[in-house]
N, C-alpha and C positions, 0 to 999 in steps of 0.2 A: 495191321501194320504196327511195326513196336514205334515206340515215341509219338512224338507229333505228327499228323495224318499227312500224307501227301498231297492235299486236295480236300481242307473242311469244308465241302459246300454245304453241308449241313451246316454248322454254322454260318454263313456266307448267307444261308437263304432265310436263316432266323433272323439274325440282323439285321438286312436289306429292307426282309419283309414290315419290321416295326421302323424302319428310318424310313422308309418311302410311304407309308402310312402316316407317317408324321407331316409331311414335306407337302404340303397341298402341290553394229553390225557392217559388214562389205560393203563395197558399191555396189552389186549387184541388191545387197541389203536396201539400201541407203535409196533405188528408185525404186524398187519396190514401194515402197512408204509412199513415196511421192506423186504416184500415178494415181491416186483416192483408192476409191474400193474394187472389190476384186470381185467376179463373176464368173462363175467359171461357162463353160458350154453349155452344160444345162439349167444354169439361170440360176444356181444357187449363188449366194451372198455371202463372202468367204469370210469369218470372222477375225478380228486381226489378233496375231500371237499378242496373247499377255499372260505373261513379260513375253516384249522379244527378247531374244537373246541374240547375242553380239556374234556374227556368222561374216569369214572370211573366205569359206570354202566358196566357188560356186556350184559343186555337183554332190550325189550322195549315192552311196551305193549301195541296195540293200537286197538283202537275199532273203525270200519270203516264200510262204505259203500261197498256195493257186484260189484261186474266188474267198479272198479272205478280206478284199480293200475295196472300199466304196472309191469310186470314181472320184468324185466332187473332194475327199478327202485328200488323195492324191495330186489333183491340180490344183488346190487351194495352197497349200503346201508352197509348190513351187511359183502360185503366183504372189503369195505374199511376202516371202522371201528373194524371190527370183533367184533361186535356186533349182539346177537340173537334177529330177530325180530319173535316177536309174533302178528298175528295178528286174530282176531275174527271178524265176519263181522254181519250187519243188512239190513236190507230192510223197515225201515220204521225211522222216526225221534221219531216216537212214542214208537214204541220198544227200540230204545236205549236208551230214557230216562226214559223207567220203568223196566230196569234194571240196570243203573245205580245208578237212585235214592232210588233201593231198596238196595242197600248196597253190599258189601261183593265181590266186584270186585278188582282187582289189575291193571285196566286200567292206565295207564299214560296222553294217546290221545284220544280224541275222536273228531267225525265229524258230528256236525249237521248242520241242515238249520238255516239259519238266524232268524226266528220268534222260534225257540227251545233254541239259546242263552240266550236272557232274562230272559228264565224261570228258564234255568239253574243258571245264575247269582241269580235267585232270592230267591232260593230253597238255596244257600249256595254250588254247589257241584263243582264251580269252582276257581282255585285261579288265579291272572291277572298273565300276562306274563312281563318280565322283558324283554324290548327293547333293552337293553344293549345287550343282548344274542341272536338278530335277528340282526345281521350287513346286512345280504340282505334282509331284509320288504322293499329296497328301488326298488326292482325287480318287488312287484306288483304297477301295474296302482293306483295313487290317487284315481280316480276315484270308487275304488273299495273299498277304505278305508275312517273311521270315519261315518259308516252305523248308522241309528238312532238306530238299534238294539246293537251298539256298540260301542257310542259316544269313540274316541280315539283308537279304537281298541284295548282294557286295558284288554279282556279276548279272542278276536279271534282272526284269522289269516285268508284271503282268499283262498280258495282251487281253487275249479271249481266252474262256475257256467252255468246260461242255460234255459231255457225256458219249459213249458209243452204246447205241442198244439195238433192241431188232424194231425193222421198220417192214411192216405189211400192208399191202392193199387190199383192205377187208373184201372187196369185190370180187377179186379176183381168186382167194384163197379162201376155200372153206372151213379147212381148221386152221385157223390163226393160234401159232405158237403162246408161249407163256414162257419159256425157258430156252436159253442158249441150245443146252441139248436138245430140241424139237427140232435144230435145223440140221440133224442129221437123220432126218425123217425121210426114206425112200419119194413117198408123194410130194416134197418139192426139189427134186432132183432136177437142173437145169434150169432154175428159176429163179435161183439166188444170185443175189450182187455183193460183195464184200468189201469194205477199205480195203489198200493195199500197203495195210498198217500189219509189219512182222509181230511185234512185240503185243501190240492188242489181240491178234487176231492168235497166238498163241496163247498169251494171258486168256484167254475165253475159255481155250479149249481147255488148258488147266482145269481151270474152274470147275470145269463139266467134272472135271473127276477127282474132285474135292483134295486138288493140290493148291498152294501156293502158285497165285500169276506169275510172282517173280522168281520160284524156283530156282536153286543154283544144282538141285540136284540128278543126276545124269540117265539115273532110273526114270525118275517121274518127267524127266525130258523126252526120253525114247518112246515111253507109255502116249505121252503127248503127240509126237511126231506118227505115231501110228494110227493116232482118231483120227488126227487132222488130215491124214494120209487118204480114211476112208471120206469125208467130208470134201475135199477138194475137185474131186471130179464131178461134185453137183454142183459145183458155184460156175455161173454163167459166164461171169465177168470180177475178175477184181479191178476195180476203179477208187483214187484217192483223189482225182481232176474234181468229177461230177458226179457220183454214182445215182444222182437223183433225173440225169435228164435222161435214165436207161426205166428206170421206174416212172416218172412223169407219159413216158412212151409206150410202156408195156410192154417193152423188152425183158423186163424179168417182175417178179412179186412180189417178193420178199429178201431180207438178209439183214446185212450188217452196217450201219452208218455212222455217222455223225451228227451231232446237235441239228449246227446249220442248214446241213443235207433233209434230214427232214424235215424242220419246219417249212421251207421252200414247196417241200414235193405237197406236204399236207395243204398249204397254201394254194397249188395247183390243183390238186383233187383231194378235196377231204377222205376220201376213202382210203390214202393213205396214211396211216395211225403209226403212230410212235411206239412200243411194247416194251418197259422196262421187265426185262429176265427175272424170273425169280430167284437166282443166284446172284443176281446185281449188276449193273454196269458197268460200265468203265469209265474210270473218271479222269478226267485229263486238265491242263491247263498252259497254255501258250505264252512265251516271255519273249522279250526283246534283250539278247545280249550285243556286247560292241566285240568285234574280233581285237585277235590281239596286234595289227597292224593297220586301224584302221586310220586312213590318212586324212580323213573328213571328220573327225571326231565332233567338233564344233558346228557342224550340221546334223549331226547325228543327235545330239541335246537337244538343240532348234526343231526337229521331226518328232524326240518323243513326246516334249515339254508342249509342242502348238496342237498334237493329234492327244493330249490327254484333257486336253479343252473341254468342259461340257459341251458347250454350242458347237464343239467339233467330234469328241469322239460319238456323240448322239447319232451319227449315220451309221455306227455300227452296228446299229437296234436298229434301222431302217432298212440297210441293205444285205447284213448279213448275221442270220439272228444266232447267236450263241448267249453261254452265259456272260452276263457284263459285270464285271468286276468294279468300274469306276461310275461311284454312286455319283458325282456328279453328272455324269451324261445320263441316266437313268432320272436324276431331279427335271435337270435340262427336259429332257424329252415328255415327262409326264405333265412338266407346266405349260408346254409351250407345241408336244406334239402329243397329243392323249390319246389319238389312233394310235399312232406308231406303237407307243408307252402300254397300250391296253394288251395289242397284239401280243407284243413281248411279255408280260409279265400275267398274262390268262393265258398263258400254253402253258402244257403240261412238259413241252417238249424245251423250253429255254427256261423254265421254273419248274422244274422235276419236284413231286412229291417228295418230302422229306422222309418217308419212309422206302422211297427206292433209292436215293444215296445216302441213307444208313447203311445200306446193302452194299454197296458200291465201290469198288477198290481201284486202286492206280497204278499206274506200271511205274515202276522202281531203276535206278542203276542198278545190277546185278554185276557191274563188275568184271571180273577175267570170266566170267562165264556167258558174256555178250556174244564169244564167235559162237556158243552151245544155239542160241540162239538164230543168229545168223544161217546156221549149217541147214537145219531144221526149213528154212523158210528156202533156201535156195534148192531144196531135196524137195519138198513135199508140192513144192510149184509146177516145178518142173518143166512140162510143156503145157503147161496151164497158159 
């Protein structure tokens, strides 16, 4: 990619690696405070915001990602605020932007991928964030911020972010792939499970045929749309929910996932293995924008400022493992949970070798060439 990378997790994992080596309001505000400590249903001990922040709203509305949010962060949230969180979920970056862009939502937050920012910025449906009102942005890695997709960080915030690569259950599958192209292999035909991510899962097939993932151009789009043509009627399932409780099951073998998805499944059966491609992964990273009419704004500060807490974002290493951007909840958790901490940071699967994302590319805005994309994924699915 020209300029600055989309995604330096290479540097993000040198960094971390030597920093963590080193490191052995409303009335509804206002009783919150006053009723002591806060516990949620599963007996966790909610940390109190610091700083709080001055919150008149009492509800928030936030439009998110499916098995991305630990519980206990959730209703810690609203018990120490006493503030109602609303939340609606998606499964695709695609979906949440054609219903947002279609209007008539009362969202506050939303969470897309890095090459969905842009377009957002550019469509008009976000307003920048006021840095005055994020005293902990200083919690995430540099490294993670002033992305080309968001020179200064003036409309995102980093969430999680994480890799897509091919995930095998060595037991099951005799010859366990090594490259993207292997899973156009007649012998696992009806076995595979895929995101039902457009943009990655064409970006892949690119790849296979040493184009540009973010190609704008209309040849090496068609070329594309014709592999992934033959590919698609071996894939069992496309799943963005869970695709690991289909592999956890042995409903299928092998395919295409997510960080978090397999660490999970490998968690369940070790014989399920993570396989970075030898054309590279896919590299990705997840932000928090404010829409442009959001009417809770001053809860929306209060959600990002209390959930970037070490003692708070640390359940995001516990319950859902990606890569973690905010080296405070990474200090957090290795002094204070060295399971958790060890889990997360010995896998290969949320600490990828630094020589498979040197390899590793990110999907891009491409611009008036998004519907080239779009067409392709709604043709090649089909009655998939």
């Amino acid at each position: 990619m020209k300029g600055k990378p989309l995604f330096n997790l290479l540097g993000v994992l040198v960094v971390l690696s030597l920093a963590l080596a080193a490191c052995g309001g409303g009335k509804a505000t206002e009783a919150a405070v006053s009723d002591g400590p806060k516990v949620t249903s599963s007996g966790f001990a909610c940390p109190e915001p610091n700083p709080r922040m001055e919150v008149t709203s009492t509800e928030l509305n936030i439009f998110v990602w499916t098995e991305y949010f630990p519980q206990d962060m959730l209703d810690c949230f609203e018990l120490v605020y006493g503030i109602k969180l609303n939340r609606d979920e998606y499964s695709s970056n695609e979906e949440m932007y054609a219903k947002v862009s279609a209007g008539g939502t009362a969202y506050d937050l939303a969470q897309p991928t890095d090459y969905i920012v842009p377009l957002m910025i550019r469509t008009g449906l976000l307003q920048e964030f006021d840095h005055s009102k994020l005293p902990l942005l200083g919690n995430i890695d540099p490294n993670w911020m002033d992305q080309s997709f968001d020179p200064g960080n003036k409309y995102s915030v980093p969430y999680l972010a994480g890799t897509d690569a091919i995930v095998v259950n060595t037991e099951a599958v005799e010859n366990v792939p090594t490259s993207w192209s292997d899973l156009w292999k007649p012998e696992y035909a009806g076995r595979l499970v895929f995101i039902d991510d457009s943009r990655a899962v064409i970006g892949m097939t690119l790849v296979t045929l040493g184009y540009d993932p973010n190609t704008t151009n209309e040849a090496e789009l068609e070329e594309a749309k014709a592999k992934l043509a033959e590919l698609v009627p071996n894939v069992k399932l496309f799943d963005s929910d869970s695709p690991k409780t289909a592999l956890i099951a042995g409903d299928v073998d092998l395919g295409m996932v997510w960080t978090g998805e397999a660490f999970t499944a490998n968690q369940e059966n070790p014989a399920i293995q993570y396989i970075y491609p030898e054309e590279g992964p896919v590299l990705w990273q997840d932000n928090w924008v404010m829409l442009k009419d959001a009417s809770h704004a001053d809860a929306a500060y209060a959600w990002i400022n209390y959930i970037m807490q070490g003692e708070v974002f640390w359940l995001t290493i516990r319950d859902f493992q990606y890569t973690n951007p905010n080296i405070a909840a990474l200090e957090y958790a290795k002094a204070n949970q060295p399971e958790v901490y060890s889990a997360y940071f010995d896998s290969p699967i949320t600490n990828p070798p630094a020589e498979a994302v040197a390899k590793g590319f990110g999907i891009e805005d491409v611009g008036e060439a998004t519907p080239l994309y779009d067409n392709i994924w709604v043709e090649i699915k089909g009655g998939n």
